[in-house]
C-alpha positions as CSV (number, residue, x, y, z in Angstrom):
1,X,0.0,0.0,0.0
2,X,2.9,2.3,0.6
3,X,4.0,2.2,-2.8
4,X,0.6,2.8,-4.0
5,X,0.5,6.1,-2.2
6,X,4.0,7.1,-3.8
7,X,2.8,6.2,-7.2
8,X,-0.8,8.2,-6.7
9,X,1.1,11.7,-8.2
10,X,4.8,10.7,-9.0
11,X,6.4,9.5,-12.4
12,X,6.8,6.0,-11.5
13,X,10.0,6.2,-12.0
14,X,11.9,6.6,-8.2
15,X,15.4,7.5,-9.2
16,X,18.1,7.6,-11.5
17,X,19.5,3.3,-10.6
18,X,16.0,2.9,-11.9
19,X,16.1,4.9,-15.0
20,X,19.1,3.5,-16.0
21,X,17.6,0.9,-16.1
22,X,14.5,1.4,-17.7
23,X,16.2,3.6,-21.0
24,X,16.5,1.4,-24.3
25,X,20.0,-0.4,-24.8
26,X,19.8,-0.2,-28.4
27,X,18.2,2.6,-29.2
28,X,19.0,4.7,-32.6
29,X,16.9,7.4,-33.6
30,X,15.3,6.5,-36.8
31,X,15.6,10.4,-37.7
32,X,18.4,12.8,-38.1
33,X,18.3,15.9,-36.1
34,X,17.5,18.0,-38.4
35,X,14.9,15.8,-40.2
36,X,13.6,15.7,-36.6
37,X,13.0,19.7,-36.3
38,X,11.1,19.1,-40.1
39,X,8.8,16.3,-38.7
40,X,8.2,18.4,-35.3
41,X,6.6,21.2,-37.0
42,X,4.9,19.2,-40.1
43,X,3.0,17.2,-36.6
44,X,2.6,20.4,-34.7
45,X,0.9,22.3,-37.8
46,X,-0.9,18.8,-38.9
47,X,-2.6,18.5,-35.2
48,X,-3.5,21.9,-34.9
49,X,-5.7,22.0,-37.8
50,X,-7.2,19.0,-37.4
51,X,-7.8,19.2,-33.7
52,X,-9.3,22.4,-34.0
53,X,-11.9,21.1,-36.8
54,X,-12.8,17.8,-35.5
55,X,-13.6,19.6,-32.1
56,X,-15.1,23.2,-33.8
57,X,-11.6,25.2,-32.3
58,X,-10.3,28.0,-32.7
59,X,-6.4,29.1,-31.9
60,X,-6.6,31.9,-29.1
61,X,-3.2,33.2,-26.7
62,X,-2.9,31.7,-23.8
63,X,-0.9,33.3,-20.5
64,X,2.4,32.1,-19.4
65,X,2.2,33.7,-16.1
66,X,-1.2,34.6,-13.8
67,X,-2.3,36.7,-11.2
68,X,-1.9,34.9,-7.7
69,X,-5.8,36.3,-6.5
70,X,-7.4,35.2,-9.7
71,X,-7.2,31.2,-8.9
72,X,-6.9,30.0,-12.2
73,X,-3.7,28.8,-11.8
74,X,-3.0,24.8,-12.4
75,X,-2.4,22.9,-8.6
76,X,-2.2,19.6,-10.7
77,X,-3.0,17.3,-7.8
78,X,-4.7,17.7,-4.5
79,X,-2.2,17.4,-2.2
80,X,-0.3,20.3,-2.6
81,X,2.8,18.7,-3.8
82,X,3.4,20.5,-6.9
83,X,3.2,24.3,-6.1
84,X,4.0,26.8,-9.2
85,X,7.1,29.4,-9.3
86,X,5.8,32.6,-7.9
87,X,7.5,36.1,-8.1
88,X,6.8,39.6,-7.1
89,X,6.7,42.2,-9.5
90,X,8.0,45.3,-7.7
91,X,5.8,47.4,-10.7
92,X,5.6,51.5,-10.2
93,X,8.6,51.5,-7.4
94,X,6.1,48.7,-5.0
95,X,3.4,50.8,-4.8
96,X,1.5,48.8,-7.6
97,X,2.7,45.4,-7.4
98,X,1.7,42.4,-8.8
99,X,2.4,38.9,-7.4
100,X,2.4,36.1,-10.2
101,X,3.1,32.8,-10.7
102,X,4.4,31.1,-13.4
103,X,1.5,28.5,-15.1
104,X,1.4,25.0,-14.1
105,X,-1.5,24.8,-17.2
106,X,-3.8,26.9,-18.5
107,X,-6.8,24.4,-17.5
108,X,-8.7,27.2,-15.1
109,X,-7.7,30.3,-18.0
110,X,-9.5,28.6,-20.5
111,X,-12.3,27.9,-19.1
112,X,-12.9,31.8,-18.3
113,X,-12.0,32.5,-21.7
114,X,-14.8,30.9,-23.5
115,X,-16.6,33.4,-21.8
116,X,-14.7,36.0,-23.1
117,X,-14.4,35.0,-26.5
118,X,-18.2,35.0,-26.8
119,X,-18.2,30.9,-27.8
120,X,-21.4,29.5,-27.9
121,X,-22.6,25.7,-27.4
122,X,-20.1,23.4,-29.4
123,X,-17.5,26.0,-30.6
124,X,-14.1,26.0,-28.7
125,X,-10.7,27.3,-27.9
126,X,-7.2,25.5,-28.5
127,X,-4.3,27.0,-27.2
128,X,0.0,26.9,-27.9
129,X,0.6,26.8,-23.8
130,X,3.7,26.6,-22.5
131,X,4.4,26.2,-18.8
132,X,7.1,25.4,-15.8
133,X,6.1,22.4,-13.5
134,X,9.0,22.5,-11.0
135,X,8.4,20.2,-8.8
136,X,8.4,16.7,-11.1
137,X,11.2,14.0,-11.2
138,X,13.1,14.9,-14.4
139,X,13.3,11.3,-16.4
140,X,13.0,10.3,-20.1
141,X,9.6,11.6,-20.4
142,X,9.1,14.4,-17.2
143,X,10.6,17.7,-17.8
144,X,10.4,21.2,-15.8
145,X,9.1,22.6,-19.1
146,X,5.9,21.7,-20.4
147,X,3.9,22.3,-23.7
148,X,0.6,21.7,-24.4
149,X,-2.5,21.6,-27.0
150,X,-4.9,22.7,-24.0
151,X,-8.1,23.2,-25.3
152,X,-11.2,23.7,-23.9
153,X,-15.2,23.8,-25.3
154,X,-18.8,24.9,-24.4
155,X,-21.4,21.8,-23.8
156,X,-24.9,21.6,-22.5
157,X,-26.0,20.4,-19.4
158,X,-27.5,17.0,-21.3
159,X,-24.2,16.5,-22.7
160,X,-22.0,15.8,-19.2
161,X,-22.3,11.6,-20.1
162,X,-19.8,9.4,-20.5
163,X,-21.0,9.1,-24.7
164,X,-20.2,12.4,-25.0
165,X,-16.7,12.3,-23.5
166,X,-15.9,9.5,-25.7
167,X,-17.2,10.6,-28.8
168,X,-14.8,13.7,-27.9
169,X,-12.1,11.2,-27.4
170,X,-12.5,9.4,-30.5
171,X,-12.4,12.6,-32.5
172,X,-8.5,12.9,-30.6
173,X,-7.6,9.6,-31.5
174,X,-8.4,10.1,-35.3
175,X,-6.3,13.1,-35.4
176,X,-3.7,11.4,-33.2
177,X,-3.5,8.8,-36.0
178,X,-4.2,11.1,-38.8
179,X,-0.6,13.0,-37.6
180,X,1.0,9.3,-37.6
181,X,-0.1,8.6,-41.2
182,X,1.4,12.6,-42.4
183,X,4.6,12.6,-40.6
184,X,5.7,8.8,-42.0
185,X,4.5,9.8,-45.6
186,X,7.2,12.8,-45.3
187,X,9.7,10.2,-43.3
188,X,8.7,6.9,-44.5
189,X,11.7,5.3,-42.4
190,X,9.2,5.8,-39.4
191,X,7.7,2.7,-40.7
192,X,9.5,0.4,-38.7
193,X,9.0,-3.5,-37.3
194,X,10.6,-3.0,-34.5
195,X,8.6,0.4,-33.6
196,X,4.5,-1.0,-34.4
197,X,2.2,2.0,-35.3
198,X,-0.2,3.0,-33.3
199,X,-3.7,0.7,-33.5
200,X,-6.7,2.4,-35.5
201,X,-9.2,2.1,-32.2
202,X,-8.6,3.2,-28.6
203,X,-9.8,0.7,-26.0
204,X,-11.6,2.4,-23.0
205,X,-11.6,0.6,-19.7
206,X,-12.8,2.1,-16.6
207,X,-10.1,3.0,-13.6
208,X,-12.3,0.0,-11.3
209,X,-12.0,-2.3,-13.9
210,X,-7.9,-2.1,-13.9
211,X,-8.1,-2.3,-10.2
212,X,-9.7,-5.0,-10.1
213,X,-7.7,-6.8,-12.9
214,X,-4.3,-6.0,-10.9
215,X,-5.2,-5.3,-7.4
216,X,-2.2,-5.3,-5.7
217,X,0.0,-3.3,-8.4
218,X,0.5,0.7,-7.9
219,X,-1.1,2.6,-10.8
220,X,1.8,3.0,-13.1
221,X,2.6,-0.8,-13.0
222,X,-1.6,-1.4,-14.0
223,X,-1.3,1.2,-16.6
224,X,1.6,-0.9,-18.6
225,X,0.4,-4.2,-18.0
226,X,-2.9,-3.0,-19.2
227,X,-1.2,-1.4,-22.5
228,X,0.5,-4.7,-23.1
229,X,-2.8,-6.4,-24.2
230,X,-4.2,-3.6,-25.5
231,X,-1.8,-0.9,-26.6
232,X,-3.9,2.1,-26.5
233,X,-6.8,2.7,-23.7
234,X,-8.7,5.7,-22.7
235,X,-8.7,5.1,-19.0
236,X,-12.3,6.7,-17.3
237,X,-12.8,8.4,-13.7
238,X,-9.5,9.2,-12.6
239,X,-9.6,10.8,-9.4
240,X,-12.2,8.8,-7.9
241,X,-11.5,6.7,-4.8
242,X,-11.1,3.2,-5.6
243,X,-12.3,-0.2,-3.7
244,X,-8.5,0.2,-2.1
245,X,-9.1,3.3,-1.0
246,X,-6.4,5.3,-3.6
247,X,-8.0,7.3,-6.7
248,X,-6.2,5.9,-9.8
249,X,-4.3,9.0,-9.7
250,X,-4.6,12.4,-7.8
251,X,-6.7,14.9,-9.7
252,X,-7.2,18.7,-8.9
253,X,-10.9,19.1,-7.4
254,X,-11.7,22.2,-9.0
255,X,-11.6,21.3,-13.0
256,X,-12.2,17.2,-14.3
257,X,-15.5,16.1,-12.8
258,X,-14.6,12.6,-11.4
259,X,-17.2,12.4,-8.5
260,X,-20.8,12.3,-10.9
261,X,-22.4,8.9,-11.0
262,X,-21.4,6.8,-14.3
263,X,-22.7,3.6,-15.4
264,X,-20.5,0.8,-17.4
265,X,-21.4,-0.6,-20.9
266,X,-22.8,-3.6,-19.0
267,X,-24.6,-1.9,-16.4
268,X,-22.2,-1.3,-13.2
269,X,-21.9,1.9,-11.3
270,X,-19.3,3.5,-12.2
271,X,-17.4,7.2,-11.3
272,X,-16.3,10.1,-13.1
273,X,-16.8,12.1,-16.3
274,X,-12.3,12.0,-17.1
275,X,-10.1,10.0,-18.2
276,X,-6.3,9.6,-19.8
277,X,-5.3,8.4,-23.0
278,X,-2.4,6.1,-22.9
279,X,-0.7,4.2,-25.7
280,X,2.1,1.4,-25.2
281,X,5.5,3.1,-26.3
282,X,7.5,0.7,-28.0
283,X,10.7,2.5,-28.0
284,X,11.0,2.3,-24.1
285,X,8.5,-0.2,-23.4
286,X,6.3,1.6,-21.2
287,X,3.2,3.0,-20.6
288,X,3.2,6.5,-22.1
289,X,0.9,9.2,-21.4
290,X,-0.7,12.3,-24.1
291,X,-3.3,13.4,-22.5
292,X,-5.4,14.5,-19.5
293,X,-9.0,15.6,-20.0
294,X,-12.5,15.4,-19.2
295,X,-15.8,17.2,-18.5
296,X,-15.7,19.8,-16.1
297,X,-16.9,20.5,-12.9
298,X,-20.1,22.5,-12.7
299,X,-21.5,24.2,-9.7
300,X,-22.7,21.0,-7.5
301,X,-19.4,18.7,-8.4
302,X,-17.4,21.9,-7.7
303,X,-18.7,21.9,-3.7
304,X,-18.8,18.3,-3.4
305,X,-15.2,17.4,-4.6
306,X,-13.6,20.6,-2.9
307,X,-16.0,19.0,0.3
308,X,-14.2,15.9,-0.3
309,X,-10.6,17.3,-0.2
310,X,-10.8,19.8,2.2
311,X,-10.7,22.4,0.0
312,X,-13.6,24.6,0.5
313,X,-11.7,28.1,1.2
314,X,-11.1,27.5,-2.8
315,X,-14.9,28.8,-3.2
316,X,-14.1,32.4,-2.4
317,X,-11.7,32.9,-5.6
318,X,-12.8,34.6,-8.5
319,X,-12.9,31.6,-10.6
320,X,-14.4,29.0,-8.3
321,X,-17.1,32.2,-7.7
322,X,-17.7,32.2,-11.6
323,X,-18.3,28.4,-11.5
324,X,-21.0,28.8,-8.4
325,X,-22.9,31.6,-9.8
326,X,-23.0,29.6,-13.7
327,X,-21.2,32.5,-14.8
328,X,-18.8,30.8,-17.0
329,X,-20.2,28.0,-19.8
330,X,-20.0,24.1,-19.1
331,X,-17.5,22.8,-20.8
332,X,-15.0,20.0,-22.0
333,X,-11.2,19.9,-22.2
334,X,-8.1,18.8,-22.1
335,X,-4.2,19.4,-22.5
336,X,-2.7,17.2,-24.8
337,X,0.9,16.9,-24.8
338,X,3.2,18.4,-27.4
339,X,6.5,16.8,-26.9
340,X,5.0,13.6,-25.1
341,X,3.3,13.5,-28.9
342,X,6.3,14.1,-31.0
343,X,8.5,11.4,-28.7
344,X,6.0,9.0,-29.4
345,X,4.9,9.8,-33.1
346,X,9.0,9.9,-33.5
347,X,10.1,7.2,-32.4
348,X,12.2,8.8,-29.7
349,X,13.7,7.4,-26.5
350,X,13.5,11.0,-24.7
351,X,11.9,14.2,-24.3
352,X,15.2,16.0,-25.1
353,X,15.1,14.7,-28.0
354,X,12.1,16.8,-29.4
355,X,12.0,19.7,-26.8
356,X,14.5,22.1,-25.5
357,X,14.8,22.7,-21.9
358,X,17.0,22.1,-18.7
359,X,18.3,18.3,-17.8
360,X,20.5,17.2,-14.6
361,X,24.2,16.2,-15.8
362,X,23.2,12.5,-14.6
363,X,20.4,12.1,-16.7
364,X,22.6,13.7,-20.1
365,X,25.4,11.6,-19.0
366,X,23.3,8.4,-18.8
367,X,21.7,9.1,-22.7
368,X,25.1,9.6,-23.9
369,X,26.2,6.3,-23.3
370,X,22.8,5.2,-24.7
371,X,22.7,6.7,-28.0
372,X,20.3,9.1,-27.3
C-alpha cells in the first residue's frame, strides 16, 4: 500500500538506478536531427488543424504567467505537492505590485475565456501553452518545461455523459492517428517493425476495472500491464476513490468532474466524467501518457469534490465564484501533450530529443552512453 501512495502523483519512476535501467539499450533514432525539427513542425501544424476542426476550435493566446488572487492557476493534484514558481513584481517603485506565478496549465484560464471570447454551445478554444512544473522528477519523459495543446469547449447540461466524453475522445484519436499517417509519408523510415504504429481504435476501460484486474499493483505498473494487451486505452474516472481506497491518480478538485455517478457498458456503477489516453510506447516499453481531460466540474461537483478534499476556502476565488454563480459555460477539455506527442509519433527514446529545456548532468550523461 505504501507504494501505492508514492505512485498516486509521482512518475513511476523513483530515481536515477532505476532509469538506467529502464532507457533502451539499443536505441537509434530513426531520424536525423534535423529531419527531426522538419517532422516536429509538419506534426505540430498537422494536429492543430485538425484538432481544431474535428472539435469546432479555434487558436486563441494563452498566459504564461497569472495573477496569484485570480485562482486560475494549475495545482495539478490535491495534495499540494506541486506548487508553481511565484514572483513579485515590484511594478511602479512597489506601490502597484503584482504577485504572479508562473502556469502549471492553462486548465482554469481557458475555461474563463470561453466566456470572453463569446463561444457559444459546441465552438471552442485550442491553445500553444507553455508552462514550468518544478516540482516533477526529471526522467526520459518528465521535464520542468511543459507544452501543451490545452483546449477547452462549451457543452450543455445533457451532454455531461460518458457518450459524449468518448465521442470527444475518439475525434482525438483520429487526429492522433491522422498526424501518424502525415509525418511517415514525409519520413517513410518511421515505418519500422521494431517500432508498431499505433492501432486504428482506442480501447476504453474504466479506472475499477484495472483495479480490479491487478489489485495489488501501484497505478503505473496497471497502466503498462494494461497497455501490453491492449496498446492504447482511454482510462475513465480518474480521481475517484477506488475499492482500495487510492483514486487511480490524484486529480485537482476544481476542474475534471470525477465524482458524478457513471454507469458501465454492462450496467455497473461507475465514477467520473475524465479520463487519460495512454498508448504502449514501443521504444521504451512503457506505458506513455498524451493526454489528461474530461468534462468539467459544474457548480454542485465543484462543492462536493472541494468538500471531499478539504478544499472549501477555494470557493471564495474569482474563478471557483464564476463556476457557483453559472457564470462561465459548461465545458470540456483537455491538454494534450506536445513533446510527449512528438517522442511517441518519432520514435524517440526522450523528451530532449524533441523539446528544448534544462536536464541534470546525470540524466545527459546516462543518454550519452545510450545513444540518445
Amino acid at each position: 500500500m505504501a507504494d501505492k501512495k508514492a505512485d498516486l502523483a509521482g512518475p513511476g519512476i523513483g530515481n536515477y538506478d532505476e532509469l538506467e535501467k529502464i532507457l533502451p539499450r539499443d536505441y537509434s533514432s530513426l531520424l536525423t536531427p534535423r529531419e527531426t525539427q522538419e517532422a516536429i513542425f509538419a506534426v505540430k501544424n498537422y494536429f492543430e488543424e485538425n484538432l481544431c476542426k474535428e472539435l469546432n476550435l479555434m487558436m486563441v493566446q494563452v498566459p504564461l504567467i497569472v495573477d496569484i488572487d485570480s485562482g486560475v492557476n494549475d495545482l495539478l493534484d490535491r495534495d499540494g505537492s506541486r506548487t508553481p514558481i511565484q514572483f513579485h513584481i515590484p511594478n511602479d517603485y512597489d506601490k502597484n505590485p503584482i504577485d504572479a506565478q508562473v502556469v502549471q496549465a492553462a486548465t482554469k484560464w481557458k475555461r474563463i475565456a470561453l466566456k470572453q471570447f463569446g463561444m457559444e454551445v459546441g465552438e471552442g478554444l485550442c491553445t500553444d501553452m507553455k508552462a514550468v512544473r518544478k516540482d516533477y522528477f526529471i526522467d526520459h519523459d518528465h521535464s520542468a518545461y511543459v507544452d501543451q495543446w490545452d483546449w477547452e469547449r462549451v457543452i450543455t447540461a445533457d451532454q455531461r455523459n460518458l457518450d459524449f466524453l468518448t465521442d470527444v475522445v475518439r475525434k482525438i484519436w483520429k487526429v492522433l492517428k491522422g498526424a501518424e499517417i502525415h509525418v511517415q509519408e514525409m519520413f517513410p523510415q518511421l515505418k519500422n517493425d521494431k517500432y508498431p504504429n499505433m492501432p486504428d481504435e482506442i480501447t476504453f476501460l474504466h479506472a475499477e476495472d484495472i483495479l480490479e484486474k491487478y489489485p495489488d499493483m501501484p497505478r503505473k505498473q496497471r497502466e503498462t500491464e494494461i497497455l501490453k494487451e491492449y496498446p492504447a486505452v482511454f482510462i475513465y474516472g480518474i480521481g475517484w476513490t477506488l475499492k482500495d481506497g487510492y483514486p487511480h491518480e490524484m486529480r485537482a478538485a476544481d476542474y475534471d468532474d470525477w465524482v458524478t455517478e457513471t454507469m458501465s457498458k454492462d450496467g455497473r456503477p461507475m465514477h467520473g466524467l475524465n479520463g487519460d489516453i495512454l498508448v504502449w510506447n514501443p521504444v521504451t516499453k512503457r506505458r506513455h501518457e498524451l493526454t489528461s481531460m474530461g468534462i468539467r466540474v459544474n457548480a454542485d461537483t465543484l462543492k462536493q469534490q472541494l468538500e471531499m478534499t478539504g478544499q472549501l476556502d477555494f470557493l471564495k476565488l474569482p474563478y471557483h465564484q464564476a463556476i457557483i454563480n453559472n457564470e462561465i459555460p459548461l465545458s470540456i477539455g483537455g491538454g494534450i501533450g506536445q513533446s510527449r506527442t512528438y517522442m511517441y509519433l518519432l520514435k524517440k527514446a526522450h523528451l530532449g530529443e524533441v523539446s528544448v529545456t534544462v536536464w541534470p548532468k546525470i540524466l545527459k550523461d546516462m543518454c550519452k552512453k545510450k545513444n540518445i
